[in-house]
N, C-alpha and C positions, 0 to 999 in steps of 0.2 A: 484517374490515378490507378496504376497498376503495382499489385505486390506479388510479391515471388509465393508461390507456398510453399506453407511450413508441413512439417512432419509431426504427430503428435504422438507422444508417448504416454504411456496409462501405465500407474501400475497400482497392484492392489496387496491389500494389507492385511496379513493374516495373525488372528492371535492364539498366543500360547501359554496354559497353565501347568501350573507343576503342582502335584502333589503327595504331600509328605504323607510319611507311615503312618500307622498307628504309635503310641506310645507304647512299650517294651512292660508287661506286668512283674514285677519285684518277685525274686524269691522267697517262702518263705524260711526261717533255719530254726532248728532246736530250742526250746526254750533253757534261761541260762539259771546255773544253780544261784544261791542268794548269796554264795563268798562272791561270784565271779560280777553279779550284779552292784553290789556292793562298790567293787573295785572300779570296774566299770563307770559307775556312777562317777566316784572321787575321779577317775582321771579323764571323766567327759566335764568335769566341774572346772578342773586345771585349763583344760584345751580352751572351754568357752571363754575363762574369763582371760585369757595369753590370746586370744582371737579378737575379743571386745577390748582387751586394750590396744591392741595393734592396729583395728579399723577403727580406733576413734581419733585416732592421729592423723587418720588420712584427708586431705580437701576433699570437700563434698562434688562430684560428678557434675562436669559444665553440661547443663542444658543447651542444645545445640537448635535454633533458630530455624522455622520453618520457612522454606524458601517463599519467595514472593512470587507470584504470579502477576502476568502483564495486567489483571485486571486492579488486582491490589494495587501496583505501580501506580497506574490511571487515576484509582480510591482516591490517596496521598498525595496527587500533584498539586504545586499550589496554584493561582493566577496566573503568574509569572513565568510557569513552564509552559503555558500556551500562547499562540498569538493569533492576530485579530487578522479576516481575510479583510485587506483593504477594498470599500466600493468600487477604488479606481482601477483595481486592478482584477476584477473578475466581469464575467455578462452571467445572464441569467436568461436561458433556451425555454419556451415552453413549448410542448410538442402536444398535439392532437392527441390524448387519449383516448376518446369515445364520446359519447353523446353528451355534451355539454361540459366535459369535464375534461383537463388537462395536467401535464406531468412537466415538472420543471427540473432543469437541468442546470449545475450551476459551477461554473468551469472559470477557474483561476488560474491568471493569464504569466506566466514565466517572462514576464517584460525583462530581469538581467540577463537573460539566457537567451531571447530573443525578441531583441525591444523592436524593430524594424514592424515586423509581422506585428506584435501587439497593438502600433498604434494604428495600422492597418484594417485591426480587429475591431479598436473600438471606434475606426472612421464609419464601419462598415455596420456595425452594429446600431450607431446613430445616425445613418440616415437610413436605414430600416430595410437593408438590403436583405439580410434572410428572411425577413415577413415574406408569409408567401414559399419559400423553397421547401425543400423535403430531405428527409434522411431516405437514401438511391442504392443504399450497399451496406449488407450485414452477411461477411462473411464467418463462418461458423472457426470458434479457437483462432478468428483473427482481429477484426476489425467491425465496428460500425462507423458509415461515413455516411454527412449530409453535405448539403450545398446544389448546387441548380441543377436540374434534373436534365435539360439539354444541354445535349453533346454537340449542337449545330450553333456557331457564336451569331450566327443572324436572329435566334429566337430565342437566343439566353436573355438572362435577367440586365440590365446595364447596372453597370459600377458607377460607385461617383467618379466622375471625368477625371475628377482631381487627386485621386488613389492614388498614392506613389508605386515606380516599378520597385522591389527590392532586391536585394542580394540574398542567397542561402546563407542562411544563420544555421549550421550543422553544430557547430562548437563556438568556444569564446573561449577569450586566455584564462587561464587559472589564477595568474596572480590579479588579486585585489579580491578573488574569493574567501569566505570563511570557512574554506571546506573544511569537516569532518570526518574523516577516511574511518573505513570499516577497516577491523583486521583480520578479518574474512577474505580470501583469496575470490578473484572472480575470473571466469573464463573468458571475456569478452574484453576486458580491459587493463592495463595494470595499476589501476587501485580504481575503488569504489567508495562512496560514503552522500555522506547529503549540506546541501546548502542553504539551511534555512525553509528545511523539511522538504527540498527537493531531489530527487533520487540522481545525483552525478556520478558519472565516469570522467575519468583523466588518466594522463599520459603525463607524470611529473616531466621525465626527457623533456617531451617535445612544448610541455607550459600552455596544453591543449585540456579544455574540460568541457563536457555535454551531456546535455540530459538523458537520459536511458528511458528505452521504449517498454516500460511496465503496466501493468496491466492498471486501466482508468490513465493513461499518460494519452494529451491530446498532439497532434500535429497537423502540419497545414500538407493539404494534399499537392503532387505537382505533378508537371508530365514530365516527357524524358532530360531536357535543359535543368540544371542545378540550382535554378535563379527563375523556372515557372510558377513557384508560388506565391501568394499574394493575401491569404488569410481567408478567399471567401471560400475555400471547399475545405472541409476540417473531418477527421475521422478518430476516435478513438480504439486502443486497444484492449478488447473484450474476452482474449484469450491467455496463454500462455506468452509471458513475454517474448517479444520478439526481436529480438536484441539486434541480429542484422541487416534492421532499420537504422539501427545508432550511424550518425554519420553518413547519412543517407537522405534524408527526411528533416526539416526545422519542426522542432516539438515546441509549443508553442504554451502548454499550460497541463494542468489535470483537473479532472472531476470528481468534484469532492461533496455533489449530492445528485443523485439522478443516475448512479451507473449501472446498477441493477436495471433499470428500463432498457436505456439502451444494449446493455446486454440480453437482454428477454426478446428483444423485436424475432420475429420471423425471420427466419432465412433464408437470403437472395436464391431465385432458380437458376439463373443466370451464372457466366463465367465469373470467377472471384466473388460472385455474391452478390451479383448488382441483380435489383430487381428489373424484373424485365415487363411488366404492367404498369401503369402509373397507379393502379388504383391500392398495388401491397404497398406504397409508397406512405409514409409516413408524415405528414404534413408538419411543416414550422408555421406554429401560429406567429410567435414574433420574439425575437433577438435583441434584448437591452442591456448595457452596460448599468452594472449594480448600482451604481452612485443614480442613476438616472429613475429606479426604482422606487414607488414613495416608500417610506422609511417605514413604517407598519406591513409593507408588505413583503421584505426584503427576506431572506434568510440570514440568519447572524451565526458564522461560522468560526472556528477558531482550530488551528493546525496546532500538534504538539509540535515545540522548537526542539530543533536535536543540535544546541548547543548546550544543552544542561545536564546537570547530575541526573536529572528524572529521568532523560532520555537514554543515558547509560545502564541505567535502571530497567531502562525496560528493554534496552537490549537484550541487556544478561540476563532476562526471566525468559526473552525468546530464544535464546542461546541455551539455556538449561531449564527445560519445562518439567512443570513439576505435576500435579495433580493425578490425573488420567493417564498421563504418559508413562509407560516404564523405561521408557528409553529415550535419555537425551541428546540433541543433535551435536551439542556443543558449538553448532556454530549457524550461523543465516546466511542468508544470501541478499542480495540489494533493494531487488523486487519483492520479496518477501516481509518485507519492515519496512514497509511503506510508513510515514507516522499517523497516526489515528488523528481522528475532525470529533469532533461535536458543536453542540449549540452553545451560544454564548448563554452561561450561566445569569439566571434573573439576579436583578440585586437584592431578593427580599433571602 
């Protein structure tokens, strides 16, 4: 699988204080004679009490509410603004990490956005077709991709016989989706938002919607044919998103524990990033489908739903930050509000 390269931009951040005067020291004036003190007195007595009757009529000052922060957001959610990663629809990658010890990866699979490839995924996963292969390719601000390390099909790994060929699954129709739309403009699409906390683009016109290539978004690798993919070579996006991939490439799921590793790996010497040794090669110990997993060993994950008020919620705290920032964006972008994972909360 071959990707175009990207261009990356950096920029950095500088900050700026101000600061105020001193305080201005009071003149002082003549001291006053005892008529004029006198006087003085009586009609500072009038002013105060024509001042104290005036501000006591007045409503007392609204105390104005400190903005929430996404972490507050999160604090406050209840059950119900979360949901549950289904078994059936995620695998669970453990990869070689060193001497006796291992790193699990655990990637949930977008079966409405591309059911074809999914069940290809979990054909491929139960009859234990990644055991054995390696992650071949970590190019840097782009990709990391695994799946069988020969390029020659006489000493590739065999597939199950019975793998179906499938079609590119690039998009699927919009209607019967719940989407979400942001109302944040995006460059890549005309509108954006999520489906069930997955990152969509659509094209209302054409009744066209797909998944967007953001950063931790999986896809199945192809070669030059629009219909070479098949599920067994999968790569994620480890850099800046790469948006045109969208419509290009079947996105197939995200990873929603393990991505910090795969982004850590080494990177390829090789053209695009592919390693060119077998031994910086990163081994798959073995590839299971979550449900297949015994249940004490699984990881229990749960996505925020962004059909809810909380998810609105936590929009608008990333649309207007508050804390450390002095300077709010007022607004997000797709990739960037991704919705937050954690573990499913114990019942005690």
């Amino acid at each position: 699988m071959k990707f175009p390269a990207l261009l990356t931009l950096t920029a950095t951040a500088a900050a700026m204080a101000l600061t105020l005067p001193a305080a201005a020291v009071a003149k002082t004036s003549k001291p006053a004679t005892q008529h004029t003190s006198k006087a003085s007195a009586k009609a500072s007595s009038k002013s105060t009490t024509k001042s104290t009757s005036k501000s006591s009529s007045k409503p007392a000052p609204k105390l104005i509410a400190k903005p929430l922060s996404s972490a507050d957001v999160l604090a406050a959610s209840k059950p119900g603004d979360w949901r549950d990663v289904a078994p059936e629809s995620a695998i669970l990658m453990d990869l070689q990490a060193g001497e006796g010890q291992k790193a699990q990866i655990l990637i949930e699979l977008a079966s409405d956005f591309a059911p074809r490839h999914s069940a290809n995924i979990r054909q491929l996963a139960r009859a234990g077709y990644f055991d054995g292969l390696a992650v071949i390719r970590v190019q840097d601000n782009y990709v990391t991709q695994w799946g069988d390390p020969s390029e020659d099909d006489s000493k590739a790994k065999a597939k199950p016989a019975d793998l179906p060929k499938v079609p590119a699954e690039f998009d699927r129709p919009l209607k019967g989706l719940a989407f979400n739309a942001l109302m944040d403009d995006d460059l890549w699409a005309p509108k954006v938002g999520f489906v069930q906390g997955w990152p969509v683009a659509a094209d209302p016109k054409k009744g066209r919607a797909w998944l967007a290539h953001c950063y931790g978004m999986v896809g199945s690798a192809r070669g030059n044919e629009a219909d070479s993919s098949d599920g067994s070579g999968l790569y994620t996006v480890i850099g800046h998103a790469p948006r045109a991939l969208d419509l290009n490439i079947t996105v197939i799921g995200r990873v929603l524990q393990g991505q910090e590793l795969l982004s850590a790996l080494p990177r390829g010497s090789g053209n695009l990033g592919f390693y060119e040794h077998a031994e910086q090669m990163k081994p798959i110990q073995r590839v299971r489908l979550l449900a297949d997993v015994p249940e004490l060993e699984r990881p229990h994950l749960q996505v925020l739903r962004t059909d809810t008020a909380t998810w609105e919620s936590w929009l608008h705290s990333r649309r207007n930050r508050s804390g450390w920032f002095l300077h709010n964006p007022g607004r997000v972008e797709l990739c960037g509000v991704l919705p937050p994972t954690r573990p499913v909360p114990s019942a005690s």
